[in-house]
N, C-alpha and C positions, 0 to 999 in steps of 0.2 A: 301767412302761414309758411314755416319752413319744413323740407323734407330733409329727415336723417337718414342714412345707411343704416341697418338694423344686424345685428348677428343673434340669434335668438339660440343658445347653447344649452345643454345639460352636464354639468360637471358634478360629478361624484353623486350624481341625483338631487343638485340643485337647480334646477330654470333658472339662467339668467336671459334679461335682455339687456346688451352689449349696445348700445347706441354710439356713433362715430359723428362728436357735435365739432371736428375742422372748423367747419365753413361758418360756424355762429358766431357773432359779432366775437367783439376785442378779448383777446384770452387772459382777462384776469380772471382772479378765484372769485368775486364777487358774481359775476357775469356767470360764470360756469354753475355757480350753484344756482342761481337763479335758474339756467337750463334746466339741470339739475331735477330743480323740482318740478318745474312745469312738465317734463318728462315724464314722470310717476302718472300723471293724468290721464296724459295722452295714451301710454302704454294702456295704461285700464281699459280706457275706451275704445282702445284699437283692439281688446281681445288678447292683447299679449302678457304671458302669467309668470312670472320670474321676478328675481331681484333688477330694479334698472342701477347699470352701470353706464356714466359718462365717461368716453375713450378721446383722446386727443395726442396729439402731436405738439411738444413747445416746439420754440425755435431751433432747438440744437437738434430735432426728430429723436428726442426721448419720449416715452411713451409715457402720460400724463393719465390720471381716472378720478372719476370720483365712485366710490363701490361700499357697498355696505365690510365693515371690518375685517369679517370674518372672509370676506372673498380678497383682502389685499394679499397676500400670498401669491395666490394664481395670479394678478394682476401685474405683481413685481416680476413676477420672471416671464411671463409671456410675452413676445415683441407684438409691437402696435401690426405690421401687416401678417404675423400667424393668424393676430384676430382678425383681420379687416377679408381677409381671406376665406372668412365664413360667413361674408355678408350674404345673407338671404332675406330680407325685409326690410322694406321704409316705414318710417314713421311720421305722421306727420305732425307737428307741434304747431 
């Protein structure tokens, strides 16, 4: 079982949870969505009520997501440590 950093945020009056999946194996998009979804689970189960967004860093430290549509906007312009900066929760997947 892995533990994630969690950011659990309200923007414009949407709950997200902000998950920071770094540390999970190899950063392809295959792998990421598999996080991805296995994330929705956990979140439920842990109580946590928002949209899940996966947050990462590629190699160049661009800040990488996977986010329901309508949150890509916020996602595109906020830098990876604004978010990481409001971690307040782990998740455990």
């Amino acid at each position: 079982m892995d533990s994630f950093p969690v950011a659990c945020l309200n923007i414009q009056d949407v709950d997200l949870v902000v998950v920071f999946v770094d540390q999970a194996s190899p950063h392809t998009s295959k792998n990421k969505r598999d996080i991805y979804a296995a994330l929705h689970g956990s979140a439920q189960r842990a109580g946590l009520n928002g949209n899940v967004v996966a947050v990462w860093q590629d190699e160049f430290g661009r800040t990488r997501f996977i986010a329901p549509p309508e949150q890509h906007p916020f996602f595109q312009v906020t830098g990876y440590h604004q978010l990481y900066a409001q971690v307040n929760s782990k998740l455990e997947c």
